[in-house]
C-alpha positions as CSV (number, residue, x, y, z in Angstrom):
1,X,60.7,156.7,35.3
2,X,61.6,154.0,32.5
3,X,60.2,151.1,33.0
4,X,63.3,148.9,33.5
5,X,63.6,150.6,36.9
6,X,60.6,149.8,38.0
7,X,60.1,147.4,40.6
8,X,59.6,143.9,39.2
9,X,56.2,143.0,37.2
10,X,53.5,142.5,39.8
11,X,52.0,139.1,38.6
12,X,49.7,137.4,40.6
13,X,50.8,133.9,42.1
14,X,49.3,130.8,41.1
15,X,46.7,129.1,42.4
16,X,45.3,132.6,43.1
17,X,43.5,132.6,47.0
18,X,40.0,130.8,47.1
19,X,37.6,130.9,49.9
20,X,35.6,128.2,48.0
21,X,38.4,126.0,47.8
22,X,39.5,126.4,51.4
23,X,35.9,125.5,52.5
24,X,36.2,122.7,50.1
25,X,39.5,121.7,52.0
26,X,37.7,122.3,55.7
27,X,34.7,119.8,54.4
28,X,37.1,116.8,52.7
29,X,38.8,116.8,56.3
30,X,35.5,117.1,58.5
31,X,33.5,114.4,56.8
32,X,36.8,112.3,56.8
33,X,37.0,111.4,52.8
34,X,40.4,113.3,52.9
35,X,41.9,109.9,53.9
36,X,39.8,107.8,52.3
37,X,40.1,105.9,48.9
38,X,37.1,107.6,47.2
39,X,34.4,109.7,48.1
40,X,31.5,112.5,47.7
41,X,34.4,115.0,45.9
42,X,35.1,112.5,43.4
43,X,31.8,111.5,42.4
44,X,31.0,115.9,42.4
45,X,33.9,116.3,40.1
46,X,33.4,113.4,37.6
47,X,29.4,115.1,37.3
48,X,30.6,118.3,36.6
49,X,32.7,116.8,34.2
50,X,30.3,115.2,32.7
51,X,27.8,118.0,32.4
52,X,30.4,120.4,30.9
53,X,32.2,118.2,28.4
54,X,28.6,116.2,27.4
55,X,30.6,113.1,28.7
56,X,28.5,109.7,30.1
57,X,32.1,108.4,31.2
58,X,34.6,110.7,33.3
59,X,38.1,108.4,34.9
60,X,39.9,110.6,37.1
61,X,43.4,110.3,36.6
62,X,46.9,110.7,38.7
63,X,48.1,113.2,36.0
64,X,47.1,114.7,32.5
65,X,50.3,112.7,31.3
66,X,48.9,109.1,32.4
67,X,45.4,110.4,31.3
68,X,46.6,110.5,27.8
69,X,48.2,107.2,27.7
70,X,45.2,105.7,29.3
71,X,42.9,107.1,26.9
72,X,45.1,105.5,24.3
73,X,44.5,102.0,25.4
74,X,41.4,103.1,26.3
75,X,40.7,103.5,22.7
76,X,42.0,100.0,22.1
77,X,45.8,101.3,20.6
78,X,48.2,98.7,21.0
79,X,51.4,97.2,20.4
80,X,52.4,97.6,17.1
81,X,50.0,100.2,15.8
82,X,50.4,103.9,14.8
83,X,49.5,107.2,16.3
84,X,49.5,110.3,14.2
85,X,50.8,113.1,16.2
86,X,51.8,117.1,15.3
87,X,55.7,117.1,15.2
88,X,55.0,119.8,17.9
89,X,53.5,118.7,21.3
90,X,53.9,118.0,24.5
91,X,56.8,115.8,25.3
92,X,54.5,113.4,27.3
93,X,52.2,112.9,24.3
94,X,55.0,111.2,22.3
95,X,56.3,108.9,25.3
96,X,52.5,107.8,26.0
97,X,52.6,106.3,22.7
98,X,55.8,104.7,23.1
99,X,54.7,103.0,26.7
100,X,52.2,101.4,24.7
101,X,54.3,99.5,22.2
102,X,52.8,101.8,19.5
103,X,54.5,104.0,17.0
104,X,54.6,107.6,16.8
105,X,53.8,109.4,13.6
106,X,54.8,113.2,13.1
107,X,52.9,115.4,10.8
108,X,53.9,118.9,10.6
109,X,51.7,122.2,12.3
110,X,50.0,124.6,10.5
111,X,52.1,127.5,9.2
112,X,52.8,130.4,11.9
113,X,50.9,128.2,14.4
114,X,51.3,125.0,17.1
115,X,48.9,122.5,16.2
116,X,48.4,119.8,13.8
117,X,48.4,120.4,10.0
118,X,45.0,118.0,9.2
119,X,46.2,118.5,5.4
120,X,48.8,116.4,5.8
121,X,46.8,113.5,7.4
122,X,46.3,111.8,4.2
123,X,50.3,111.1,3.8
124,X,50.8,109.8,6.9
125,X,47.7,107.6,7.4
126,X,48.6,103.8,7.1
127,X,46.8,100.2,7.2
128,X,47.9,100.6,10.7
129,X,47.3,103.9,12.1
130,X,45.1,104.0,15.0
131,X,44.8,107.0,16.5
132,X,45.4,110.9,16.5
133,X,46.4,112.9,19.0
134,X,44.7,116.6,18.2
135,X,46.6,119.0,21.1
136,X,45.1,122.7,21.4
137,X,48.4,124.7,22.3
138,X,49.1,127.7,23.3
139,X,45.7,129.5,22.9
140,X,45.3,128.1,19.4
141,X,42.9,125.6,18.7
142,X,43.1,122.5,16.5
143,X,41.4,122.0,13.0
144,X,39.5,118.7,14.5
145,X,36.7,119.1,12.2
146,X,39.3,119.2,9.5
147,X,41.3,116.0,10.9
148,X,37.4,114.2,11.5
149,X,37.0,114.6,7.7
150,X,40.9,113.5,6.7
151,X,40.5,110.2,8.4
152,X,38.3,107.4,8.5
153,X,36.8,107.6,11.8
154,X,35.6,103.7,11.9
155,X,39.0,102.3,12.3
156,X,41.7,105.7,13.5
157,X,39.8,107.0,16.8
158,X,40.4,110.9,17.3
159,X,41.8,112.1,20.7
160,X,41.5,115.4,22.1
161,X,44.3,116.5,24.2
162,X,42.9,119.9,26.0
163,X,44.8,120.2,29.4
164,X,46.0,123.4,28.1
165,X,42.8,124.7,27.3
166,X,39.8,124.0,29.7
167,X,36.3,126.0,28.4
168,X,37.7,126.9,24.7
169,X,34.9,126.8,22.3
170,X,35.2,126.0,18.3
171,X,32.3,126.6,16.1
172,X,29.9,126.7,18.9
173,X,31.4,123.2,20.5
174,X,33.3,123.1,23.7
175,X,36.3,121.7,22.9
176,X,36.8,118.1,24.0
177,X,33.0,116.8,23.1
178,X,33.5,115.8,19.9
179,X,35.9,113.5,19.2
180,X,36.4,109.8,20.6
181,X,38.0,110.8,23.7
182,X,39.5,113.6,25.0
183,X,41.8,114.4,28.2
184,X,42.0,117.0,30.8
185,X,45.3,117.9,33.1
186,X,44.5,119.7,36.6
187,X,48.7,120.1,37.0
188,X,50.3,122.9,39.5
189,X,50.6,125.4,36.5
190,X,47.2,124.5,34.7
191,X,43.7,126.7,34.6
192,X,42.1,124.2,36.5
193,X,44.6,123.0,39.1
194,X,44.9,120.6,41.9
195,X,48.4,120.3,41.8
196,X,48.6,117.1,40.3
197,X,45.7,115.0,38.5
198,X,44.0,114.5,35.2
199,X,41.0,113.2,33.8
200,X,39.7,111.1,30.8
201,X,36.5,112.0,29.3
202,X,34.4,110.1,26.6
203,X,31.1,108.6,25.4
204,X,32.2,104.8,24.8
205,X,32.0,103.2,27.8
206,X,34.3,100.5,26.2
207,X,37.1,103.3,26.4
208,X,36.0,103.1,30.4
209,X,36.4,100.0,30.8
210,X,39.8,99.5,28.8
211,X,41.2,102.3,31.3
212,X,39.9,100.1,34.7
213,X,41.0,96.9,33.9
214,X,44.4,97.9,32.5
215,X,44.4,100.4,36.1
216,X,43.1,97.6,38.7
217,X,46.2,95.9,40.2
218,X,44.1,94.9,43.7
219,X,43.1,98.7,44.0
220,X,43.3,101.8,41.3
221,X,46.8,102.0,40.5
222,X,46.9,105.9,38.3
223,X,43.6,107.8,41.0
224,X,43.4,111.0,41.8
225,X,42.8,111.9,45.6
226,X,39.6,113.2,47.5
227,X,41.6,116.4,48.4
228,X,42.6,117.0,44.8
229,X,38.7,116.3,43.5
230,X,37.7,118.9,46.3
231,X,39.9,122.0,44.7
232,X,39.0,121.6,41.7
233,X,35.4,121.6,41.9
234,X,35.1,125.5,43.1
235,X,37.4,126.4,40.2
236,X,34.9,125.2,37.5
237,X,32.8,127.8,38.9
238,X,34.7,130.7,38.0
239,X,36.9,129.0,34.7
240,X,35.0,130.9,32.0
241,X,34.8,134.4,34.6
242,X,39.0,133.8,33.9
243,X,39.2,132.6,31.1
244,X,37.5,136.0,29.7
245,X,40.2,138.0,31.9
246,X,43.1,136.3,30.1
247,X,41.2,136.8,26.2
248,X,40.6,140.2,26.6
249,X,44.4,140.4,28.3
250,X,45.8,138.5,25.2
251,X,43.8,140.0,22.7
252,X,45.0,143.9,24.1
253,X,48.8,142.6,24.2
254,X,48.3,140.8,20.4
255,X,47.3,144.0,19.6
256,X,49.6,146.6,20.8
257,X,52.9,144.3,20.2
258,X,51.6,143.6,16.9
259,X,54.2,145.9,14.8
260,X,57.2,144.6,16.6
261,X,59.1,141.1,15.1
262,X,57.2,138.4,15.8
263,X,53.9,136.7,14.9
264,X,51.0,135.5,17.3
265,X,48.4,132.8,17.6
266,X,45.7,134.2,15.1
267,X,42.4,135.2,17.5
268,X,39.0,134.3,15.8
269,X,35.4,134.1,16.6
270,X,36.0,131.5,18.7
271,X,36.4,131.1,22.0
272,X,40.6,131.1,22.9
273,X,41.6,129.6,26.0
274,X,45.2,131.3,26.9
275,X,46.8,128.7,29.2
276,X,50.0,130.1,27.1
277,X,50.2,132.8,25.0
278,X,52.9,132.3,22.2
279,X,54.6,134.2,19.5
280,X,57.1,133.2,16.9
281,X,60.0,135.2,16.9
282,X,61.2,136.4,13.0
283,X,64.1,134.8,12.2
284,X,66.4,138.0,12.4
285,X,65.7,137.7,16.0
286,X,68.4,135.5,17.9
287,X,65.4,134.0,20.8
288,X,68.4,133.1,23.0
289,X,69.5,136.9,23.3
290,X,66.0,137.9,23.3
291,X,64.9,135.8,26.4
292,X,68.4,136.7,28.2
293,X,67.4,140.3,27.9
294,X,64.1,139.5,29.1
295,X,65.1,137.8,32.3
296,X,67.2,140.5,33.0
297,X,64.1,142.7,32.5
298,X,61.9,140.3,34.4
299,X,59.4,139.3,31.4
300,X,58.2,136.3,32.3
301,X,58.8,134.7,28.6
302,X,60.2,131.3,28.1
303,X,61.0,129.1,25.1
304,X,58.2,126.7,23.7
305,X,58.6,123.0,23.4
306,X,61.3,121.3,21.9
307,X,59.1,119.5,19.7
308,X,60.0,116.2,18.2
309,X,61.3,116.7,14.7
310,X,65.1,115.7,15.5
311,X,63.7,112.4,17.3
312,X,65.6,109.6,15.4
313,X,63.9,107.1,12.7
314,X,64.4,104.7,15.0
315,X,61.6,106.0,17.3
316,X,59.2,107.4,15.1
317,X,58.0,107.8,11.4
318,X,58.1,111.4,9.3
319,X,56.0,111.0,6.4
320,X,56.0,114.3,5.5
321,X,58.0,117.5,5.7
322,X,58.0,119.1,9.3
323,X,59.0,122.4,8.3
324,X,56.7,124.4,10.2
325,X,57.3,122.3,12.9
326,X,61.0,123.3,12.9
327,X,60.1,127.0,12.6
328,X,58.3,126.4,15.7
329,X,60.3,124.5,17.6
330,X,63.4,127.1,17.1
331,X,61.4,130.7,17.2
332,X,58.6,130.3,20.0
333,X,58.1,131.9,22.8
334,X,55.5,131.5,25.9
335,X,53.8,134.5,28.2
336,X,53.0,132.1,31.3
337,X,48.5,132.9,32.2
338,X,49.0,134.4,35.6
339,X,50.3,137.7,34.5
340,X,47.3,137.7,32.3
341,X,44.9,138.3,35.5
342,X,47.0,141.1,36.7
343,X,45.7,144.9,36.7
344,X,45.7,147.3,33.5
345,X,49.0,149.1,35.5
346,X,50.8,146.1,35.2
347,X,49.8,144.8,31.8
348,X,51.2,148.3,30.5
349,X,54.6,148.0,32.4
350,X,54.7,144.6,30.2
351,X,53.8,146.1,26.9
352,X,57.1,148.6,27.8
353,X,59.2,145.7,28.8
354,X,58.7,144.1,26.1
355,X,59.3,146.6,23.5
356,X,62.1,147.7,25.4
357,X,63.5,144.3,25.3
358,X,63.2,144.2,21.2
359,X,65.3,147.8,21.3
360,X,67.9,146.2,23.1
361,X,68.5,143.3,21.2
362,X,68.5,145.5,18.3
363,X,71.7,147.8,19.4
């Protein structure tokens, strides 16, 4: 039987069931600390934090979003100054650094990728750039030894943004212990999620300090709750068990849909983290007919970010050219991680659904 009369794909819903978090649930409401302002799962969480990302400071936040901005004024950004971003991000990323006062700068993405080209640093760093934001996207992983040596790290602080990619490893360094501060997202959709909540991790204690006295209006203004800190501690437990389901899932789907039109994050001895797994589409492709026939197929693929390379001069500088960027912004498109735990039967009725949907944008 084809396999566009199959019944839809069977892809496992997120959060997936957890014992360990249910009991984690049952003990925030029998000792009480579910209504309470902090407690033992907060001070859990930020420790396993800490161990993991080789962090002496963790905030917990009410979001990744407001995690980013607060590590921002956390790292002292302010009115006025710069912050050097890929044309290519998150749409939060570029508003945090306008609710600061500061100015975003775009820099384009590394060709056939979606993150930050570091080459192009030296271009768009000014008298007054402060900061840059280095996002891992997608299951690709940001050049951040590259953008360490393309800026001068006494006076433009590097920030890590990996809500997208919790337990990815770079030459032998989990990714978000290296640079000045990094951030961490626990969202409804994320690897690690509590439905809402974020964190900000670093070794400056000034960054800390920043973050509580811009948060404390009488109490914390941006926390994140007792019952959110208890689910998320069980899940660190089994994030790398995952995260190796989804590699070897991505890796087998790179592979076999590798002839067809499109392009994919290039896999390496590294350690991916596939919160998304992307593709750029070629250019004969038309994406919009391509994802119609998809829905219609049920292949859960979506269109990537819009990216910010039509935001007006007004709003941000573009010191050099963003073509990349544009290619990215117009061609990508996103395989959502849950289907990525599902069974080998499934994965194959996606490698069929897919080609099939090529063929029929083709006639």
């Amino acid at each position: 039987m084809p396999a566009e009369n199959n019944h839809r794909l069977d892809i496992p819903t997120w959060p997936l069931e957890s014992e360990a978090v249910r009991v984690a649930l049952a003990t925030v409401y029998e000792n009480g600390d579910w209504g309470r302002y902090s407690g033992e799962m907060s001070e859990q969480l930020c420790d396993r934090l800490s161990q993991r990302f080789a962090a002496q400071q963790v905030t917990l936040t009410s979001s990744g979003t407001i995690a980013v901005e607060l590590a921002l004024r956390g790292l002292g950004v302010g009115p006025d100054d710069e912050v050097i971003l890929s044309a290519y991000d998150f749409p939060g990323n570029f508003r945090a650094i306008e609710a600061i006062g500061a100015r975003p700068v775009l820099v384009d993405v590394v060709q056939g990728r979606w993150v930050l080209n570091a080459s192009q640093l030296g271009s768009a760093v000014t008298e007054k750039t402060a900061a840059v934001i280095c996002s891992h996207l997608h299951g690709d992983i940001c050049p951040i030894q590259e953008v360490f040596a393309a800026v001068d790290r006494e006076n433009v602080a590097v920030l890590e943004d990996v809500c997208q990619a919790p337990g990815a490893l770079a030459n032998g360094f989990t990714l978000g212990t290296q640079a000045d501060a990094a951030v961490l997202s626990f969202g409804g959709s994320k690897l690690l999620t509590a439905g809402r909540g974020g964190a900000v991790l670093s070794n400056d204690a000034q960054v800390h300090q920043r973050i509580k006295v811009f948060g404390e209006r009488g109490n914390l203004a941006f926390p994140m709750s007792e019952l959110q800190a208890a689910v998320v501690c069980p899940q660190l437990d089994v994030l790398d068990e995952q995260n190796e389901k989804r590699l070897v899932a991505a890796e087998r789907l790179i592979a076999r849909l590798d002839t067809l039109p499109w392009t994919s994050v290039p896999v390496t001895q590294d350690r991916h983290v596939f919160y998304k797994l992307a593709w750029m589409l070629d250019p004969s492709v038309d994406r919009g007919q391509f994802l119609h026939v998809c829905a219609e197929l049920g292949i859960p693929l979506f269109e990537g970010f819009r990216g910010f390379v039509s935001r007006s001069d007004r709003r941000c500088s573009k010191p050099t050219p963003l073509t990349q960027a544009e290619r990215a912004v117009a061609s990508t498109v996103l395989l959502h991680h849950p289907i990525l735990l599902a069974d080998g039967t499934t994965l194959d009725q996606l490698y069929e659904l897919i080609e099939l949907a090529f063929k029929k944008c083709e006639s």
